[in-house]
N, CA, C and O atoms as CSV, one atom per row, in Angstrom:
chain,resi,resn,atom,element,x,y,z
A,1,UNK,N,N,15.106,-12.745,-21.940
A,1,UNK,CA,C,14.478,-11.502,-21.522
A,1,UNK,C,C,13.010,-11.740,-21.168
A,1,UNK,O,O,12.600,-11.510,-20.030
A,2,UNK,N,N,12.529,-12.019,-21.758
A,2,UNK,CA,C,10.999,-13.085,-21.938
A,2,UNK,C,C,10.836,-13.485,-20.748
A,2,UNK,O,O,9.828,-13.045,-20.194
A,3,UNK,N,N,11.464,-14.149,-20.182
A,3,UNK,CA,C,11.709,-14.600,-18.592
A,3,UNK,C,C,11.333,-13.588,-17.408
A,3,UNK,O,O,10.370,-13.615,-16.642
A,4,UNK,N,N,12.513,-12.592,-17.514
A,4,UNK,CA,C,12.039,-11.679,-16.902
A,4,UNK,C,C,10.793,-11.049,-16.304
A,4,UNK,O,O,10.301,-10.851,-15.193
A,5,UNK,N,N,10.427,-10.753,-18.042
A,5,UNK,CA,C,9.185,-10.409,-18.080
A,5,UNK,C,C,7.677,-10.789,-17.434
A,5,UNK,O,O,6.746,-10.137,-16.961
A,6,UNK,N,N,7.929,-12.044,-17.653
A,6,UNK,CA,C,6.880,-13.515,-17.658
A,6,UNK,C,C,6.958,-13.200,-15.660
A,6,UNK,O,O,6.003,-12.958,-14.922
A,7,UNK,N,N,8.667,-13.350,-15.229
A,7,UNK,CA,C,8.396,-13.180,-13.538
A,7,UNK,C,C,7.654,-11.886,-12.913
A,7,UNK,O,O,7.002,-11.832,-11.870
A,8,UNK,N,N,7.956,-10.790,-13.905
A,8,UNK,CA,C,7.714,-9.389,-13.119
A,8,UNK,C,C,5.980,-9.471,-13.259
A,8,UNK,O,O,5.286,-9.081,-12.320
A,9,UNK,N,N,5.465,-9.926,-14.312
A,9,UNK,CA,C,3.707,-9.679,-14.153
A,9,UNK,C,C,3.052,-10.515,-13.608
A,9,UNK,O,O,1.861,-10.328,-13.362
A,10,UNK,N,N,3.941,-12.065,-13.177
A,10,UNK,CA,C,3.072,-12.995,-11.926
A,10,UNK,C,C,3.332,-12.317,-10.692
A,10,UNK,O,O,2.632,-12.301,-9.680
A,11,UNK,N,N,4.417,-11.768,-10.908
A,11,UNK,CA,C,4.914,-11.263,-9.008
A,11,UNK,C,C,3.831,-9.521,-9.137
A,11,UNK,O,O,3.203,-9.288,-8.103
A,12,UNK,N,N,3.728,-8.876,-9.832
A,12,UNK,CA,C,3.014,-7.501,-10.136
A,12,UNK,C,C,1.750,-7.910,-9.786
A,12,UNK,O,O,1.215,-7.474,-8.766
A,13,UNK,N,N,1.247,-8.647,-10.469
A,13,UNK,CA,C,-0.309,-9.352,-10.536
A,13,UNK,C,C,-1.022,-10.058,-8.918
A,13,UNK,O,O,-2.190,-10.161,-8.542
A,14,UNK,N,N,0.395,-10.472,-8.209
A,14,UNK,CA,C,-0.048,-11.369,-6.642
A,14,UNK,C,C,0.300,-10.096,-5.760
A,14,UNK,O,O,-0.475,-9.828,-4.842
A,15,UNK,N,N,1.333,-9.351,-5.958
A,15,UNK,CA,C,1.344,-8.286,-5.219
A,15,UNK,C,C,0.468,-7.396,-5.040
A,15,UNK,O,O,0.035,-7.205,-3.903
A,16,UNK,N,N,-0.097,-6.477,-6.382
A,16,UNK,CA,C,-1.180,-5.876,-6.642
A,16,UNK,C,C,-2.500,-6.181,-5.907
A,16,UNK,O,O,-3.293,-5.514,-5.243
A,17,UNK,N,N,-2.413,-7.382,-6.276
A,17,UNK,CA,C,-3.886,-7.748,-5.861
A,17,UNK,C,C,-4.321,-8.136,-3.800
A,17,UNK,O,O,-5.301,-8.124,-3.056
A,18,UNK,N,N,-2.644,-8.461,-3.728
A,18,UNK,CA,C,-2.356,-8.957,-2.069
A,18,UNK,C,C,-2.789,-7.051,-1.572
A,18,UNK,O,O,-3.740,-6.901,-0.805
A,19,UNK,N,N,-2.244,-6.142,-1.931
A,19,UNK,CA,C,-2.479,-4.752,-1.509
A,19,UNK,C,C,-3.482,-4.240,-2.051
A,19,UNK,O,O,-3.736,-3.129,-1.586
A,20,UNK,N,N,-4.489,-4.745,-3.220
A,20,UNK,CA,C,-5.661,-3.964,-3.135
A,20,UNK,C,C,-6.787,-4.739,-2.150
A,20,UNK,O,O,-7.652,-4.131,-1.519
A,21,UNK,N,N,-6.610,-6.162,-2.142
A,21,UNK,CA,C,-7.303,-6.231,-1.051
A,21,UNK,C,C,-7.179,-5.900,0.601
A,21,UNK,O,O,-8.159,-5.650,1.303
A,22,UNK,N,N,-5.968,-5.940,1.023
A,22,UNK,CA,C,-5.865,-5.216,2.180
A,22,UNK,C,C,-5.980,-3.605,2.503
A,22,UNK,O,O,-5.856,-2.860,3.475
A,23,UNK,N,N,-6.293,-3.518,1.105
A,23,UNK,CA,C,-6.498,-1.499,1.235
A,23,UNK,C,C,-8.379,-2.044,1.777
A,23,UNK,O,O,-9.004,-1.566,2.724
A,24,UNK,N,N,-8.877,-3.164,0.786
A,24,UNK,CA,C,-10.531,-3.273,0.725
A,24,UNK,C,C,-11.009,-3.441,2.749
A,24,UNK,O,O,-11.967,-2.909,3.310
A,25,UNK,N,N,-10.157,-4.163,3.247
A,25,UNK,CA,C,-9.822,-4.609,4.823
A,25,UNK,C,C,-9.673,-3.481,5.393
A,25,UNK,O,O,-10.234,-3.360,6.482
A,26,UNK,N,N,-8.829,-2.226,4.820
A,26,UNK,CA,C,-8.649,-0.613,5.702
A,26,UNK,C,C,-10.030,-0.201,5.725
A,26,UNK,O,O,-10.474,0.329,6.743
A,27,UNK,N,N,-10.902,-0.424,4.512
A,27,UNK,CA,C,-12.265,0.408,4.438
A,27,UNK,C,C,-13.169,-0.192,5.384
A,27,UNK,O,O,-14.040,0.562,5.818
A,28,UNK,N,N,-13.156,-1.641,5.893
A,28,UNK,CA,C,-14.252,-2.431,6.163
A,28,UNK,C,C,-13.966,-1.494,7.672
A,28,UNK,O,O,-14.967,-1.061,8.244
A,29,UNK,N,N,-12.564,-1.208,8.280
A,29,UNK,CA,C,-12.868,-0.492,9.434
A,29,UNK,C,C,-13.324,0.714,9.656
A,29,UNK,O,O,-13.108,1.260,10.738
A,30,UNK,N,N,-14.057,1.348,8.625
A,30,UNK,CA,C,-14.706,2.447,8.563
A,30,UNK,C,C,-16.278,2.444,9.576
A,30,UNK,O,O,-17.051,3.385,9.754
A,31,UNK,N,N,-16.358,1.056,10.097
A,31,UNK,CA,C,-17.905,0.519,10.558
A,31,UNK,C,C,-17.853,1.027,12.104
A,31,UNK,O,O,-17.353,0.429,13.058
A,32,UNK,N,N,-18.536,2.353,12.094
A,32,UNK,CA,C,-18.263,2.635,13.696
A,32,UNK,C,C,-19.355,1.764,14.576
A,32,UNK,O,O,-19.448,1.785,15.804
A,33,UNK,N,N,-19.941,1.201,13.908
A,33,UNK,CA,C,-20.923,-0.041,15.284
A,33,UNK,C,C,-19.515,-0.891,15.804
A,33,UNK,O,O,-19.331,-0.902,17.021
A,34,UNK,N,N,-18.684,-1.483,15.078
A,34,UNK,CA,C,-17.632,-1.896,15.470
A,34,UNK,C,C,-16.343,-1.681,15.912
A,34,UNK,O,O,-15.717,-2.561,16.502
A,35,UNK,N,N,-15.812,-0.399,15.639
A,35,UNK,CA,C,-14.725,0.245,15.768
A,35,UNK,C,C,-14.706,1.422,15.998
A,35,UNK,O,O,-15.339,2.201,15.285
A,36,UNK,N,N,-13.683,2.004,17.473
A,36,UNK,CA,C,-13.920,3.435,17.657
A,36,UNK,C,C,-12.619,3.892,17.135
A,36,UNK,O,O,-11.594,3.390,17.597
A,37,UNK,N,N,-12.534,5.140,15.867
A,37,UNK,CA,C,-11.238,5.665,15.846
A,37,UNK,C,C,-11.942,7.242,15.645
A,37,UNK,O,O,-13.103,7.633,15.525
A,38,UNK,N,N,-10.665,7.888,15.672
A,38,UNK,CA,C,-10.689,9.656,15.411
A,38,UNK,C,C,-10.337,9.998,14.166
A,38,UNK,O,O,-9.410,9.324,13.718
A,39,UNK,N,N,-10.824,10.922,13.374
A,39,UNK,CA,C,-10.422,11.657,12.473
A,39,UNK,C,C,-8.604,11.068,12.130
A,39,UNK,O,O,-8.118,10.258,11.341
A,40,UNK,N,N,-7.920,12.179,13.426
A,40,UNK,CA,C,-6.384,12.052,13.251
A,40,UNK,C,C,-6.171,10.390,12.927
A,40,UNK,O,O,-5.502,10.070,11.944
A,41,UNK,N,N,-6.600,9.655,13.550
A,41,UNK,CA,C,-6.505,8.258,13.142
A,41,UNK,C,C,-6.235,7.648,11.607
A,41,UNK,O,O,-5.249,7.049,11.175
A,42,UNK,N,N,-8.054,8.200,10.646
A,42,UNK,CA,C,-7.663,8.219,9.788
A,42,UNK,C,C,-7.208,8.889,8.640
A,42,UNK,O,O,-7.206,8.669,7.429
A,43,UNK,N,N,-6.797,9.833,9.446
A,43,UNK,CA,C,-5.435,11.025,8.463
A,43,UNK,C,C,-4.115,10.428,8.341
A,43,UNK,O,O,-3.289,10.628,7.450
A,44,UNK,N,N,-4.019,9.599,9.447
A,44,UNK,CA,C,-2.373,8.978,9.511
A,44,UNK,C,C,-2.304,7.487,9.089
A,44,UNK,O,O,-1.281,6.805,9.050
A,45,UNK,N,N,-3.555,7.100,8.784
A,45,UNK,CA,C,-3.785,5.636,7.819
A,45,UNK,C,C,-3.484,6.288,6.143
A,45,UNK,O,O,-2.456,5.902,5.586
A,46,UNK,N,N,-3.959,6.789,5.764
A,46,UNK,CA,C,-4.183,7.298,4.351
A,46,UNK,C,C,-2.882,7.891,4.231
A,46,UNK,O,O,-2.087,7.445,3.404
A,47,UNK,N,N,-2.545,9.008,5.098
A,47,UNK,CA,C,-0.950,9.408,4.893
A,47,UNK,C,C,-0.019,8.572,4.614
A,47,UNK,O,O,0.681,8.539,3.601
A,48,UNK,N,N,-0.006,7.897,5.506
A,48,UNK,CA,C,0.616,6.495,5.736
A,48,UNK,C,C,0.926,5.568,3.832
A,48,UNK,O,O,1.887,5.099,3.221
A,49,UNK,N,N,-0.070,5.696,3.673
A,49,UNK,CA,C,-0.634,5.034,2.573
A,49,UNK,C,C,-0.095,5.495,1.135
A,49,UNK,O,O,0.489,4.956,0.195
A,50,UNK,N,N,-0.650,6.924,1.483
A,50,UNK,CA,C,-0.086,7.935,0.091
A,50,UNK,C,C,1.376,7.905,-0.191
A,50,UNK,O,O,1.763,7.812,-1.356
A,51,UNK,N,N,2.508,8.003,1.162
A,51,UNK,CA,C,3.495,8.194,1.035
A,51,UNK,C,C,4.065,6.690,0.622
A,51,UNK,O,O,5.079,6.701,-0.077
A,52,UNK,N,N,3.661,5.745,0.888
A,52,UNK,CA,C,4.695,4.734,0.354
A,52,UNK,C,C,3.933,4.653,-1.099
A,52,UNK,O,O,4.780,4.312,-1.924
A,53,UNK,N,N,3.002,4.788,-1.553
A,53,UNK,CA,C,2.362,4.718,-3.423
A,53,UNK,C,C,3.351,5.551,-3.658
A,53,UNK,O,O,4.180,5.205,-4.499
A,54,UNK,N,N,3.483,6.652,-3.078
A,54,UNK,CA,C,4.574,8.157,-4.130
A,54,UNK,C,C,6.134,7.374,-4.011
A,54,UNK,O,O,6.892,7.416,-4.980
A,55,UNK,N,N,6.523,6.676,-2.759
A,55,UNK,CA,C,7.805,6.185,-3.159
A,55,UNK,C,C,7.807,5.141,-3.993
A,55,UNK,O,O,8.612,5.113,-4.924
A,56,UNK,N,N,6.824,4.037,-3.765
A,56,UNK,CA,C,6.809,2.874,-5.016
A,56,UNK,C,C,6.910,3.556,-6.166
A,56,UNK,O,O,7.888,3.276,-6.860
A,57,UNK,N,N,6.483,4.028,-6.393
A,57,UNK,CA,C,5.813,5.140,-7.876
A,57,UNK,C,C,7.063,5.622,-7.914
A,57,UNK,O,O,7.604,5.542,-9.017
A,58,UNK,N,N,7.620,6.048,-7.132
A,58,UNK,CA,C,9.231,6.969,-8.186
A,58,UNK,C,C,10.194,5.855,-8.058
A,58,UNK,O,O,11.164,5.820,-8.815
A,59,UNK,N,N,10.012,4.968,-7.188
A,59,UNK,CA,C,11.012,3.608,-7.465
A,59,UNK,C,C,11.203,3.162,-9.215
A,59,UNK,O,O,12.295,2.971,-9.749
A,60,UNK,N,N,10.042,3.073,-9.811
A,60,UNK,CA,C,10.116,2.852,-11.177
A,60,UNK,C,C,10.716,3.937,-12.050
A,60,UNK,O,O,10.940,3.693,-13.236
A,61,UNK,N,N,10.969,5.048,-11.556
A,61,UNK,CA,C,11.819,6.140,-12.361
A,61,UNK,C,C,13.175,6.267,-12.001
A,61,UNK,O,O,14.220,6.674,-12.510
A,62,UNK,N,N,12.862,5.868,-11.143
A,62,UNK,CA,C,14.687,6.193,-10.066
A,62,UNK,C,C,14.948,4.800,-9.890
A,62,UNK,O,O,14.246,3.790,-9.850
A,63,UNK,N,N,16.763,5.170,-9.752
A,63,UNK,CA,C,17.541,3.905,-9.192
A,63,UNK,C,C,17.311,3.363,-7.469
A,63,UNK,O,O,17.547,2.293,-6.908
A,64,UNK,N,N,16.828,4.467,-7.071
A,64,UNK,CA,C,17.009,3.941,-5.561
A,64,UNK,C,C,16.038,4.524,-4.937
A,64,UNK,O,O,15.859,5.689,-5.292
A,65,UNK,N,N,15.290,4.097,-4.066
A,65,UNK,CA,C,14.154,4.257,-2.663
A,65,UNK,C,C,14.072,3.511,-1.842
A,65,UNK,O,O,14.192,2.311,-2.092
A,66,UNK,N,N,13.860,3.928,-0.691
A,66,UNK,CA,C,13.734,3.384,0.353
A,66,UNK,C,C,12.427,3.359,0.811
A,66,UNK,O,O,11.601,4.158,0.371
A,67,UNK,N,N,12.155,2.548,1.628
A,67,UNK,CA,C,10.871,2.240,2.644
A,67,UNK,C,C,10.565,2.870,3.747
A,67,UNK,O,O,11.053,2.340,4.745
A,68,UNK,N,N,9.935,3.810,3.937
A,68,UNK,CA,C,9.743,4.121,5.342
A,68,UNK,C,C,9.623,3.582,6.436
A,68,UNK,O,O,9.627,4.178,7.513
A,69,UNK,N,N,9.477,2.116,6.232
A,69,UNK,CA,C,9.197,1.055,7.548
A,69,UNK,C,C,7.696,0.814,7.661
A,69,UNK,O,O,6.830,1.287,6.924
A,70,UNK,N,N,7.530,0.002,8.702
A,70,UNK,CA,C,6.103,0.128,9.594
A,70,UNK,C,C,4.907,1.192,9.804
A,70,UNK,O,O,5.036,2.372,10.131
A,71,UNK,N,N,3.781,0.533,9.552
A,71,UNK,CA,C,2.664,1.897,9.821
A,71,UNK,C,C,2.640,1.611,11.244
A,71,UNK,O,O,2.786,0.507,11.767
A,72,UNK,N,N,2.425,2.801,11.850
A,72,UNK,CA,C,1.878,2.790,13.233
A,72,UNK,C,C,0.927,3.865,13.479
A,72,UNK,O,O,1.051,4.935,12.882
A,73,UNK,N,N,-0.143,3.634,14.431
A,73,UNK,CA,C,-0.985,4.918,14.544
A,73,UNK,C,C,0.093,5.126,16.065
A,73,UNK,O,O,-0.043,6.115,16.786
């Protein structure tokens, strides 16, 4: 069981950290000297965002979820 365990918090720990830094990469495009976006732009990044945390997040309560797929603006 130990095993298990030992796999789920190296794989939790590289995952975690692989998606908090690419959330840190969403913010750096906040730099409008460099990048032009709209509002709606980033309403549908963050949406985007919220909705797969709320399905990960009930994945651990529930037997089954699915992925919404691909972000796209």
């Amino acid at each position: 069981m130990e095993e298990k365990r030992e796999k789920f918090v190296r794989l939790a720990e590289q995952r975690a950290n692989r998606a908090l830094n690419d959330i840190r990469l969403i913010g750096n495009l906040s730099n409008r000297n460099a990048y032009s976006f709209t509002e709606e732009d980033v309403k549908k990044i963050f949406k985007a965002l919220q909705k797969e945390l709320d399905q990960a997040k009930s994945r651990f309560s529930e037997a089954e979820g699915a992925s919404s797929g691909d972000f796209k603006l």
